[in-house]
C-alpha positions as CSV (number, residue, x, y, z in Angstrom):
1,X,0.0,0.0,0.0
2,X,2.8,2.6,0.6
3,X,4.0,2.1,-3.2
4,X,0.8,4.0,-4.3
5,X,1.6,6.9,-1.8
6,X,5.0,7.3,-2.9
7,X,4.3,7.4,-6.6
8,X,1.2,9.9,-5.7
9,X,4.1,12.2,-4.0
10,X,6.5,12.2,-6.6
11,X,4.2,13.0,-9.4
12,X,2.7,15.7,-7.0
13,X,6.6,17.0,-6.8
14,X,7.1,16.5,-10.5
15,X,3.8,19.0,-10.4
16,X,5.1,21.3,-8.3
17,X,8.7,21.7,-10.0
18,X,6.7,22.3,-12.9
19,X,4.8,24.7,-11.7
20,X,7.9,26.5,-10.0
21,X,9.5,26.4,-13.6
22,X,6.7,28.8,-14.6
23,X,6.1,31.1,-11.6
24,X,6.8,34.8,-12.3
25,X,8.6,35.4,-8.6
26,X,11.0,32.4,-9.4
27,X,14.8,33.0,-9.5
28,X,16.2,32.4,-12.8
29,X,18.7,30.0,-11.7
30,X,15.8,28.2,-9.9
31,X,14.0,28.0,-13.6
32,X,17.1,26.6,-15.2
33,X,17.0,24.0,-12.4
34,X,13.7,22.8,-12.8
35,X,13.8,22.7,-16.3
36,X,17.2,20.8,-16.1
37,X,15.5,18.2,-13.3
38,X,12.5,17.6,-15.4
39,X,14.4,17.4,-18.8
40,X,17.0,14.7,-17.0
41,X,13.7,12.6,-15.6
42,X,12.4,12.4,-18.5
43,X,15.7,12.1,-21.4
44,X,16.8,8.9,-22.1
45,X,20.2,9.7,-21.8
46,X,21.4,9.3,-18.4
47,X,24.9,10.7,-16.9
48,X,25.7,6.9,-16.1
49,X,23.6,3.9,-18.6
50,X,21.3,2.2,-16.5
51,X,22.6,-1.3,-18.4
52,X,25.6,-0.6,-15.7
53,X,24.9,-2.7,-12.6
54,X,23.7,-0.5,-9.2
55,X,25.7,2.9,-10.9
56,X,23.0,2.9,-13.6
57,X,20.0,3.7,-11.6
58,X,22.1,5.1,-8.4
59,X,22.8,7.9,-10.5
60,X,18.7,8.8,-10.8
61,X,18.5,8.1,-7.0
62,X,21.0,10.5,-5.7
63,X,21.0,13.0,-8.5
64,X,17.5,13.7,-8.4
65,X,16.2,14.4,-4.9
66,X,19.8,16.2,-4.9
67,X,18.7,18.5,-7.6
68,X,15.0,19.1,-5.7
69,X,16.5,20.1,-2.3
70,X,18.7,22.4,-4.2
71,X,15.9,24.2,-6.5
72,X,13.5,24.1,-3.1
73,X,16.3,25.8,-1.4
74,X,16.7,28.8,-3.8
75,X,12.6,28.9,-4.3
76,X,11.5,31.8,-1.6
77,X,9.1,30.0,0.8
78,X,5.7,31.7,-0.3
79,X,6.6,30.6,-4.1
80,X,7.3,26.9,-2.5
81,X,4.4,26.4,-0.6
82,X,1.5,28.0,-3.3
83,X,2.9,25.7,-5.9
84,X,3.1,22.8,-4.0
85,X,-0.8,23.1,-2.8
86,X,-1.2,24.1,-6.7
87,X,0.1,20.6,-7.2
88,X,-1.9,18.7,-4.2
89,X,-4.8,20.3,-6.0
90,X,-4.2,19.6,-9.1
């Protein structure tokens, strides 16, 4: 049951880094990040092939959530939160 909840929150993330991308009060370098963390997700070219035992898909799992601290670290708070209730909406 907690595999359903997990794949609800990171497609309600992917929602709200979408929706950061786009918001008017959004840093620029935050823009370039989101579009750079939802353009990686998505491309099928990966820093390290996932045919490469454990590196291949350790590369998604650390870069990732690395990238999604960063951009909610330079998105100001206000921004943060009315995207991510945009999202849970949504």
């Amino acid at each position: 049951m907690a595999r359903p909840r997990i794949i609800a929150r990171l497609a309600r993330e992917a929602r709200a880094i979408a929706l950061v991308a786009r918001h008017p009060r959004t840093p620029r370098s935050a823009k370039w990040l989101a579009g750079a963390l939802l353009a990686y997700a998505v491309s099928p070219i990966d820093l390290i092939p996932d045919f490469i035992p454990v590196l291949g898909q350790l590369d998604d799992v650390v870069l990732l959530p690395l990238g999604a601290w960063l951009l909610w670290r330079l998105v100001p708070a206000d921004v943060r939160r009315e995207c991510r209730e945009a999202a849970s909406a949504a």
